[in-house]
DRENDO-1510 file (C-alpha; in Angstrom, 1 decimal, always signed):
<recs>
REC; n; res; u; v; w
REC; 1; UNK; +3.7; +6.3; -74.3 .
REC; 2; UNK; +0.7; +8.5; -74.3 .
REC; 3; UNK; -1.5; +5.4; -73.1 .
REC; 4; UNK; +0.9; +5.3; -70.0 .
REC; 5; UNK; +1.0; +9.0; -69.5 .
REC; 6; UNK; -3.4; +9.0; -69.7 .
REC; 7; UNK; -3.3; +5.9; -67.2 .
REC; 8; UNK; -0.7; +7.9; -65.1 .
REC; 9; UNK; -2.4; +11.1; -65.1 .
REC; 10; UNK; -5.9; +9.8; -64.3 .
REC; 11; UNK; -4.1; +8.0; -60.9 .
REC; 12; UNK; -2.9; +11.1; -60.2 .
REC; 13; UNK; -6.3; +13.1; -60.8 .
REC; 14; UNK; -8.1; +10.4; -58.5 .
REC; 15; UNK; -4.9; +11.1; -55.6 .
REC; 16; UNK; -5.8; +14.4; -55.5 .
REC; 17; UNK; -9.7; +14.3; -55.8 .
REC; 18; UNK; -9.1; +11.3; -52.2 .
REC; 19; UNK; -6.9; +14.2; -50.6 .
REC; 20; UNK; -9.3; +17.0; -50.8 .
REC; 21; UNK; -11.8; +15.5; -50.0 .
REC; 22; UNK; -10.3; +13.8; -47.1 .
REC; 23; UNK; -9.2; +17.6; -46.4 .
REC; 24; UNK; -12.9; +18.7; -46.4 .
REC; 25; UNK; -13.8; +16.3; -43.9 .
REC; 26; UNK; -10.5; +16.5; -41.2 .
REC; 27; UNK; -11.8; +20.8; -41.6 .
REC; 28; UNK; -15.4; +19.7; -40.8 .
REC; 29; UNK; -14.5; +18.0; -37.7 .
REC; 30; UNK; -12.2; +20.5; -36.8 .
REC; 31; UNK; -14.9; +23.0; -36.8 .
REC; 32; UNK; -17.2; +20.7; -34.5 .
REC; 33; UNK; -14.8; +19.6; -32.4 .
REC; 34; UNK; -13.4; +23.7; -31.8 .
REC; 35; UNK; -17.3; +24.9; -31.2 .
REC; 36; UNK; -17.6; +26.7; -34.4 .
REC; 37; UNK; -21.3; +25.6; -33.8 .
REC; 38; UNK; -23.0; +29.5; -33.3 .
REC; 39; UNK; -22.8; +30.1; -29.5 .
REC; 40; UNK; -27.2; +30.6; -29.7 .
REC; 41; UNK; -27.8; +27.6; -31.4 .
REC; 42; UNK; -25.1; +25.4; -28.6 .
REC; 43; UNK; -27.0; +27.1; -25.7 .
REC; 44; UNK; -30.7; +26.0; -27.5 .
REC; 45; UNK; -30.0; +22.8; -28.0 .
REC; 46; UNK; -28.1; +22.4; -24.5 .
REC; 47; UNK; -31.3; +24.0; -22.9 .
REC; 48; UNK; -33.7; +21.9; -24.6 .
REC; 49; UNK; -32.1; +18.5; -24.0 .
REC; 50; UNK; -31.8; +19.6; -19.9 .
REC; 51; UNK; -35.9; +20.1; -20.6 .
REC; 52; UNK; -36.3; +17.1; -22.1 .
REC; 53; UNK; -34.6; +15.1; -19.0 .
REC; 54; UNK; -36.6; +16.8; -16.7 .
REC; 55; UNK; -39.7; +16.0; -18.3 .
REC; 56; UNK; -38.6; +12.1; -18.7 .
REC; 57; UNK; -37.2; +12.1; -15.3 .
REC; 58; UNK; -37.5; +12.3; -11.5 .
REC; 59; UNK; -35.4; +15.2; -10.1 .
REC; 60; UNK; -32.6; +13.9; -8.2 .
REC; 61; UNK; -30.7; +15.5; -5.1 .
REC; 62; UNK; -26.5; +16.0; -5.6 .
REC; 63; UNK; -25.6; +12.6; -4.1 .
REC; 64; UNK; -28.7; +10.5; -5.6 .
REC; 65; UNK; -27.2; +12.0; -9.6 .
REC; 66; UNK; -23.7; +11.1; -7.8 .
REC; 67; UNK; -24.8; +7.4; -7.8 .
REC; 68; UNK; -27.1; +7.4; -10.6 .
REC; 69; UNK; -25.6; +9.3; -12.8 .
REC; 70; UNK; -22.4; +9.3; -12.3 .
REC; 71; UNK; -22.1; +5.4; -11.2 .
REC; 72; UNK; -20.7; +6.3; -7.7 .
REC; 73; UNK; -21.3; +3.9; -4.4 .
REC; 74; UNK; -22.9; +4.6; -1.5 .
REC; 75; UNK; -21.2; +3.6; +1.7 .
REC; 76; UNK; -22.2; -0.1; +2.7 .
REC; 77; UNK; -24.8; -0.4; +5.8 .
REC; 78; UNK; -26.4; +3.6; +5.6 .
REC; 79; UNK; -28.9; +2.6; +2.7 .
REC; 80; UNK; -32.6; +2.7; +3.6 .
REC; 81; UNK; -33.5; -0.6; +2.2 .
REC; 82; UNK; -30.4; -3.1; +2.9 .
REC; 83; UNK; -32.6; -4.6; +5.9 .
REC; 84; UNK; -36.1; -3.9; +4.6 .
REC; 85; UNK; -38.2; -7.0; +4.7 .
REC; 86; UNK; -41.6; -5.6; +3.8 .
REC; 87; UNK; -43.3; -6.8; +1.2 .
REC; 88; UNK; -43.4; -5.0; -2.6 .
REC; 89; UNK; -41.5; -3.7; -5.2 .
REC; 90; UNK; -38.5; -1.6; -5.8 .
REC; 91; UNK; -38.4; +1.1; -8.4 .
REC; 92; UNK; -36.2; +3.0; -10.4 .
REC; 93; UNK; -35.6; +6.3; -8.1 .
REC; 94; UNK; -34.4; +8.2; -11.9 .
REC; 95; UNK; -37.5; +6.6; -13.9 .
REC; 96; UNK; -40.2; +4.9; -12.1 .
REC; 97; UNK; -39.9; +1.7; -13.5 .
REC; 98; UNK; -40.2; -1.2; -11.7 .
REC; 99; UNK; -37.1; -3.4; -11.4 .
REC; 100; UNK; -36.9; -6.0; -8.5 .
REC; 101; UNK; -39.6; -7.8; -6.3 .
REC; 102; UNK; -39.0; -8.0; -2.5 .
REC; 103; UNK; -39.6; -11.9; -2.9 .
REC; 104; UNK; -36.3; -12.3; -4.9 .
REC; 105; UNK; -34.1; -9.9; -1.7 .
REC; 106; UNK; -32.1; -12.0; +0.8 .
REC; 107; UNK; -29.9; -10.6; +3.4 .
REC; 108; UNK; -26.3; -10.9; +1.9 .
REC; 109; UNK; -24.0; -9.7; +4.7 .
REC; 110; UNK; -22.7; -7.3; +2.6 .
REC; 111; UNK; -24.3; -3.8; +3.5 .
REC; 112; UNK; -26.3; -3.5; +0.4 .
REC; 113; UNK; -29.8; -4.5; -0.8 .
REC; 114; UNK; -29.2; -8.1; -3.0 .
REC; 115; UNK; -31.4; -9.7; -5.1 .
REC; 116; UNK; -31.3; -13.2; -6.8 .
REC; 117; UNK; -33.2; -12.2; -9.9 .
REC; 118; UNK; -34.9; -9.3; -11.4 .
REC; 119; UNK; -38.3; -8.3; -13.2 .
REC; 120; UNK; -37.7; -9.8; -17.0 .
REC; 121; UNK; -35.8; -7.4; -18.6 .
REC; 122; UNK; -35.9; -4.6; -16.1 .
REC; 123; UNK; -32.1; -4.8; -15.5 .
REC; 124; UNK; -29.5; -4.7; -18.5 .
REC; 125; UNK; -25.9; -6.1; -17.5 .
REC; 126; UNK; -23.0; -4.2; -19.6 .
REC; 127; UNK; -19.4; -4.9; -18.5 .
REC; 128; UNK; -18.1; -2.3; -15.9 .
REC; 129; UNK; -15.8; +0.7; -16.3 .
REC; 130; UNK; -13.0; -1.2; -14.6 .
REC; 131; UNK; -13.0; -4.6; -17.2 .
REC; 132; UNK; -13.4; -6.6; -14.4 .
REC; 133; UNK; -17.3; -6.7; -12.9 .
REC; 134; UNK; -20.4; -6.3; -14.6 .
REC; 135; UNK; -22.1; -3.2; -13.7 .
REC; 136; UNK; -26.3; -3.2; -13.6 .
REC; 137; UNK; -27.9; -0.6; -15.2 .
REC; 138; UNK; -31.8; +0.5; -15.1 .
REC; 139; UNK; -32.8; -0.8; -18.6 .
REC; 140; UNK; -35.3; +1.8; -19.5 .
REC; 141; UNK; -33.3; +4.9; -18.5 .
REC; 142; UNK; -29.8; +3.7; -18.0 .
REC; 143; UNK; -29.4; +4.8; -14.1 .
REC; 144; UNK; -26.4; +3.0; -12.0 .
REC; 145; UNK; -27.9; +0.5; -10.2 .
REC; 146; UNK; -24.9; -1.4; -8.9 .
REC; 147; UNK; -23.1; -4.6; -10.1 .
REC; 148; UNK; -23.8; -8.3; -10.6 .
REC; 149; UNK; -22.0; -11.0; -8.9 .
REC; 150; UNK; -22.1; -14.9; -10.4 .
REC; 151; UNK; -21.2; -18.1; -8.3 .
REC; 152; UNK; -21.1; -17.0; -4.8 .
REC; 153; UNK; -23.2; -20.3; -3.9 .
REC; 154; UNK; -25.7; -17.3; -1.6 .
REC; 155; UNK; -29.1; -18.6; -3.2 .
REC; 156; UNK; -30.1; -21.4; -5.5 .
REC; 157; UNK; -29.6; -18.9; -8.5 .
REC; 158; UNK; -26.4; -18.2; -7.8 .
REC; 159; UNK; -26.7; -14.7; -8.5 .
REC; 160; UNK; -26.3; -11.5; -6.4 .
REC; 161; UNK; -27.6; -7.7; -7.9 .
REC; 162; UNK; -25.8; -5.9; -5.4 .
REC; 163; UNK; -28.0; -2.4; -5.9 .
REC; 164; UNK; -27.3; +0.6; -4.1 .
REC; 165; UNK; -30.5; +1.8; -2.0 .
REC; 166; UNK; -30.2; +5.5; -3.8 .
REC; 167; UNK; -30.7; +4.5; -7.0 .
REC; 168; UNK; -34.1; +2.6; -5.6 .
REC; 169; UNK; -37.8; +3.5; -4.6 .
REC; 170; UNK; -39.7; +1.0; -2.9 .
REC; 171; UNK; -43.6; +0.8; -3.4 .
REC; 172; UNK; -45.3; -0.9; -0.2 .
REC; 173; UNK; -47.6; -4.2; -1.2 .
REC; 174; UNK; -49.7; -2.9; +1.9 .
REC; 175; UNK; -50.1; +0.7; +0.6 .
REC; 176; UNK; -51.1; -0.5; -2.4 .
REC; 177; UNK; -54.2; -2.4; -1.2 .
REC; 178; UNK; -56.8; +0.2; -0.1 .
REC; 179; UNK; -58.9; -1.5; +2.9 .
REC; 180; UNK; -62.0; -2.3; +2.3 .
REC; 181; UNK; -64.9; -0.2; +3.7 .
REC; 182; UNK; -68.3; +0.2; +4.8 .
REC; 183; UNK; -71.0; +2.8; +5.9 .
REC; 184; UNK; -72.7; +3.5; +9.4 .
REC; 185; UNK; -75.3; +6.4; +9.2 .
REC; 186; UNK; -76.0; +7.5; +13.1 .
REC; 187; UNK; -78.7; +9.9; +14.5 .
REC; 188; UNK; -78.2; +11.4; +18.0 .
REC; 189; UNK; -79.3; +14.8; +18.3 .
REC; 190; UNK; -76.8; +17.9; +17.1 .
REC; 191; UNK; -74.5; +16.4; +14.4 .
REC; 192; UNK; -71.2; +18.2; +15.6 .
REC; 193; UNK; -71.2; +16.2; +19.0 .
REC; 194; UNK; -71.8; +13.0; +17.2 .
REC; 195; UNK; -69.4; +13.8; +14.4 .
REC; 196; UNK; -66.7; +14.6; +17.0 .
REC; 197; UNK; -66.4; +11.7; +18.9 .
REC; 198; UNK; -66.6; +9.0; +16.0 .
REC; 199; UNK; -64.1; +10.6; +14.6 .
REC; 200; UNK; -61.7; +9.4; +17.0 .
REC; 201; UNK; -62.3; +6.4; +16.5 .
REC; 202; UNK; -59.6; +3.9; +15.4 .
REC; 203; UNK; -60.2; +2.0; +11.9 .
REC; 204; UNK; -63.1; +5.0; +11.2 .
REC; 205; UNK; -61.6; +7.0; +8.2 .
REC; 206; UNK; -64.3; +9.5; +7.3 .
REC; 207; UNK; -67.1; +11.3; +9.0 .
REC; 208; UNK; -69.7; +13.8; +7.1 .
REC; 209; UNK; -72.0; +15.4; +9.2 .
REC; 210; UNK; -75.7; +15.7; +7.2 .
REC; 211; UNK; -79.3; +15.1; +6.6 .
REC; 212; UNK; -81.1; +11.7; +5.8 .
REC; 213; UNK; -84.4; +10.4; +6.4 .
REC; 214; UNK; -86.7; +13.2; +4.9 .
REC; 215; UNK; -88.8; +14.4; +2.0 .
REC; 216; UNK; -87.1; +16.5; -0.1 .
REC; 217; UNK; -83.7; +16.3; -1.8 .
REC; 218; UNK; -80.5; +18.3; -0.5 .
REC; 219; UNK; -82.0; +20.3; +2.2 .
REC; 220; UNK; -80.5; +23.3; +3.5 .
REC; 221; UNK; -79.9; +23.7; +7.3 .
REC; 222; UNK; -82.3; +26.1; +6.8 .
REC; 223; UNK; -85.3; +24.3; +5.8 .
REC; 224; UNK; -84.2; +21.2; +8.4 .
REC; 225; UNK; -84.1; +23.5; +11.0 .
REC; 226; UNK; -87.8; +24.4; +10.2 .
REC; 227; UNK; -89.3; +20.5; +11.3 .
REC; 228; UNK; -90.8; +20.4; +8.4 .
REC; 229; UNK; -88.9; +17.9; +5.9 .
REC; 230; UNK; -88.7; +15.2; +8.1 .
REC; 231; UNK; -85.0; +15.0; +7.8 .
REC; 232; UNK; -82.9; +14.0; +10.8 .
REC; 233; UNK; -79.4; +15.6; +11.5 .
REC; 234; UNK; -76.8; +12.6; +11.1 .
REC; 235; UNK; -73.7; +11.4; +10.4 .
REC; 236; UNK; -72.4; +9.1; +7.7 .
REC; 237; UNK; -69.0; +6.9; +8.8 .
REC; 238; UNK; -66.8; +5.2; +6.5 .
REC; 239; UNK; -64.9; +2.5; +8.5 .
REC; 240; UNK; -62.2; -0.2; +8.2 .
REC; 241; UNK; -64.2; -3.2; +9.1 .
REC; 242; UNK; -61.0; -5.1; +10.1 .
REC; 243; UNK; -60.5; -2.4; +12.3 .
REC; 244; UNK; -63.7; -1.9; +14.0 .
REC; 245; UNK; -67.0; -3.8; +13.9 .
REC; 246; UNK; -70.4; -2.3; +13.5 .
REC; 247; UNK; -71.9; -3.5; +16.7 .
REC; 248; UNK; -68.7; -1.6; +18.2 .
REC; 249; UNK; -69.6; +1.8; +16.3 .
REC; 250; UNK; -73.3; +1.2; +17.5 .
REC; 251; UNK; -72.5; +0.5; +20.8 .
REC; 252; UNK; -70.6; +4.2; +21.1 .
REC; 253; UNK; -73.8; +5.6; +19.5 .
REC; 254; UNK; -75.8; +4.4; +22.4 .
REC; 255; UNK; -73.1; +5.5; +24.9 .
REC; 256; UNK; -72.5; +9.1; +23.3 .
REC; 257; UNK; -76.1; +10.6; +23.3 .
REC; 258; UNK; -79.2; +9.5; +25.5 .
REC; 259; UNK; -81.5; +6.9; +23.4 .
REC; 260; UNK; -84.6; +7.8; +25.7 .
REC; 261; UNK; -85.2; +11.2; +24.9 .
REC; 262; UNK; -88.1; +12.0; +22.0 .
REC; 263; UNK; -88.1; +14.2; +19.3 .
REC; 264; UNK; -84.4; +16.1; +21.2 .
REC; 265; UNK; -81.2; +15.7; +22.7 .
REC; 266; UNK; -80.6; +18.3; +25.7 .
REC; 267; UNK; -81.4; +21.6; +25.0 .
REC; 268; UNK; -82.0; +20.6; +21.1 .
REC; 269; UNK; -85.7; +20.0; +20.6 .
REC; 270; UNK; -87.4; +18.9; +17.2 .
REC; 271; UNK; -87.6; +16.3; +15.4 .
REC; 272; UNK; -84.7; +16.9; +13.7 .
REC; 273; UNK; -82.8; +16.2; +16.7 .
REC; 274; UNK; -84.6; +12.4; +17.3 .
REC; 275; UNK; -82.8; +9.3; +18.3 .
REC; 276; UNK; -82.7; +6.9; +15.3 .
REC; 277; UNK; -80.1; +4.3; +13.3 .
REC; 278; UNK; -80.3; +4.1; +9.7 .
REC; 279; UNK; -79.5; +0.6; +8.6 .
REC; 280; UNK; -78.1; -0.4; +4.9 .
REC; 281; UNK; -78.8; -4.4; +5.5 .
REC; 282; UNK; -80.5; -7.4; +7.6 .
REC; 283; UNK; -77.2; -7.4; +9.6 .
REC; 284; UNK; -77.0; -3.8; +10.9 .
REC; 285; UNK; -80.3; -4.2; +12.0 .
REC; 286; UNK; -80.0; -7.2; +13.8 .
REC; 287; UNK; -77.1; -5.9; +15.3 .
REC; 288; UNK; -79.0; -2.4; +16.5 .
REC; 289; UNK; -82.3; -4.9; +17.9 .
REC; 290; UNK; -79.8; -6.9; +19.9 .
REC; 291; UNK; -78.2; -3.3; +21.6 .
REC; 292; UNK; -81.5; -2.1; +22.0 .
REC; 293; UNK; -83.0; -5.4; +23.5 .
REC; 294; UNK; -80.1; -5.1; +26.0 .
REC; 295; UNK; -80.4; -1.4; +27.0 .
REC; 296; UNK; -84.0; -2.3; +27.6 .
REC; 297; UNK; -83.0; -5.6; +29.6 .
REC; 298; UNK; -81.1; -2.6; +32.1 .
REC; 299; UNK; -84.0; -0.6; +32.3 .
REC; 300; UNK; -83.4; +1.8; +29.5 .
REC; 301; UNK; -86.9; +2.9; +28.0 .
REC; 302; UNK; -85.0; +3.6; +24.3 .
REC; 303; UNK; -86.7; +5.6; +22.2 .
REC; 304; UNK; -84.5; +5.0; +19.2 .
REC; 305; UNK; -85.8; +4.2; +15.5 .
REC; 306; UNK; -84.8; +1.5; +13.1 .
REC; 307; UNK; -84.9; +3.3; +9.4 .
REC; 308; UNK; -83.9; +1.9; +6.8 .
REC; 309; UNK; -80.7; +4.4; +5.3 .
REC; 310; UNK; -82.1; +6.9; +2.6 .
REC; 311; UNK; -79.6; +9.0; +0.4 .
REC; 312; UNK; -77.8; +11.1; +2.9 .
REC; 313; UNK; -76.9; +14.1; +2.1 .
REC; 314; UNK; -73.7; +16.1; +3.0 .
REC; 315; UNK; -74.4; +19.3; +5.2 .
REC; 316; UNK; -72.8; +23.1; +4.7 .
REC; 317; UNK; -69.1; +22.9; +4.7 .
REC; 318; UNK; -69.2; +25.4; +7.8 .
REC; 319; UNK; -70.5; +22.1; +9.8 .
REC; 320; UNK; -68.0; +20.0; +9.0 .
REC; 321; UNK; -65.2; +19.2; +11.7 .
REC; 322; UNK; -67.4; +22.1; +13.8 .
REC; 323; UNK; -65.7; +21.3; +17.1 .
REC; 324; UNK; -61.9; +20.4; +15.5 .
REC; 325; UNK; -62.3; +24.2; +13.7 .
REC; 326; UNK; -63.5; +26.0; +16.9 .
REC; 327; UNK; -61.7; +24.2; +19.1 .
REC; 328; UNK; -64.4; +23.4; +21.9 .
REC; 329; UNK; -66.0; +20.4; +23.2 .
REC; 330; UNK; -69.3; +18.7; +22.6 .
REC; 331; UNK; -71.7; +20.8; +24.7 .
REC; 332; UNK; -74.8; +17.7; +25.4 .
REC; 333; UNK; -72.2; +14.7; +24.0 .
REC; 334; UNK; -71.3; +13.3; +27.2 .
REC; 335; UNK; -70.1; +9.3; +27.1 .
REC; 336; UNK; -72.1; +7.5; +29.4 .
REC; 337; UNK; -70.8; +3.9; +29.6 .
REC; 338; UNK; -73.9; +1.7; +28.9 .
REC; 339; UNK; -72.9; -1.5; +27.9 .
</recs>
């Protein structure tokens, strides 16, 4: 008897001990679930998490969160990319990271960008909300992307990432090569004339007016001005050589400025002011002989020098894009067609 009642009591010690603390935990939960959290600490935490997504994310507008977000749909055939054929890449719009190459788009018929494959493990599939498709997802920061459709027989993969164009940023393969470029340095008298009309130039993408050709390092204006470095008041081009050719920059050179004067252009006089092309290799200079042999051939009496380019060095910032700040017009810059 008393072994029964100490095996029957210890049950019923161990049913009570399960029952409080199975009451402890249903009252913690209450508590979380009722906001018994202090109303400080809530608004912290809430304030720091939006801070957090901020910093990890792009800001989105209402209707780009609506899609991202919030897994909505844009309306087929108003995206921006569904017919874009350019090469590249497309981008997370939430996160940056790169999801699908323009070499794996097709045109699908359906009002949407769609892709036959994706960057290795860019995309994540997870089935969709509605138990019937399977939703894409960006896999580094869970953005909508779309959904994923199997055995349509479209490509040879037999895939289709139908992607919304708001949940995508496309990086241009074109943008993203920077053209290649080379240097003219040109000597016709005041600078500002010179500088102005190279600059409108197509496939020229810089122009510095400056000195070159002296004795002395980083002259002033000042000290040019006096004749006595031996500097020559220049300009230094950076072109697109795909766009424009050397022999077509030196050709305007000849045709902007008169090549017979010595020493001065117009009412400019000094040596400052002389005639001369500064070349950087064999080629430029073969170039500037062959011009010059054929202004001579016309009768021309050129009186412009061959120098090999020295450092050339930028002039005050007040001479830069002189005529573009003032708004006038080269005053002894005329174009004279010459060749």
């Amino acid at each position: 008897m008393i072994s029964g009642f100490a095996n029957g009591s210890g049950r019923w010690f161990k049913g009570m001990l399960v029952c409080a603390v199975s009451a402890i935990v249903q009252l913690f939960l209450a508590s979380c679930s009722t906001g018994t959290v202090p109303e400080d600490a809530e608004s912290s935490l809430q304030q720091k998490k939006k801070e957090e997504y901020n910093m990890s994310y792009n800001q989105l507008t209402p209707e780009e969160e609506r899609v991202i977000v919030h897994k909505g749909t844009e309306m087929p055939f108003t995206g921006k990319y569904y017919l874009n054929k350019e090469k590249g890449t497309y981008h997370c719009r939430r996160c940056d990271a790169p999801l699908f190459r323009s070499t794996d788009k097709f045109e699908s018929g359906t009002g949407w960008p769609s892709f036959d494959d994706a960057i290795p493990g860019a995309v994540k599939k997870v089935p969709d909300a509605d138990g019937r498709r399977t939703e894409i997802v960006c896999a580094n920061c869970g953005g909508h992307l779309g959904h994923a459709f199997f055995n349509e027989g479209m490509t040879a993969k037999n895939v289709r990432h139908c992607v919304n164009s708001i949940s995508l940023d496309f990086r241009s393969e074109a943008a993203a090569v920077k053209p290649e470029t080379r240097k003219a340095v040109f000597a016709g008298g005041c600078f500002w004339g010179v500088e102005y009309h190279f600059s409108r130039v197509k496939g020229v993408l810089d122009v510095k007016s400056g000195y070159t050709g002296g004795e002395i390092d980083n002259p002033s204006y000042k000290q040019v001005c006096s004749g006595r470095t031996g500097h020559a008041e220049a300009v230094e081009i950076d072109y697109d050589p795909q766009q424009v050719s050397y022999e077509t920059l030196a050709k305007l050179f000849f045709e902007i400025h008169d090549p017979t004067q010595v020493n001065r252009q117009g009412p400019d006089i000094g040596t400052q002011y002389r005639s001369a092309l500064f070349y950087s290799d064999e080629e430029q200079k073969r170039t500037a002989e062959k011009l010059i042999a054929e202004l001579q051939a016309k009768g021309y009496r050129v009186a412009t020098t061959l120098e090999k380019a020295a450092t050339f060095w930028p002039a005050e910032d007040y001479h830069q894009d002189y005529y573009e700040k003032t708004g006038h017009q080269p005053y002894c810059h005329i174009y004279t067609k010459r060749f």
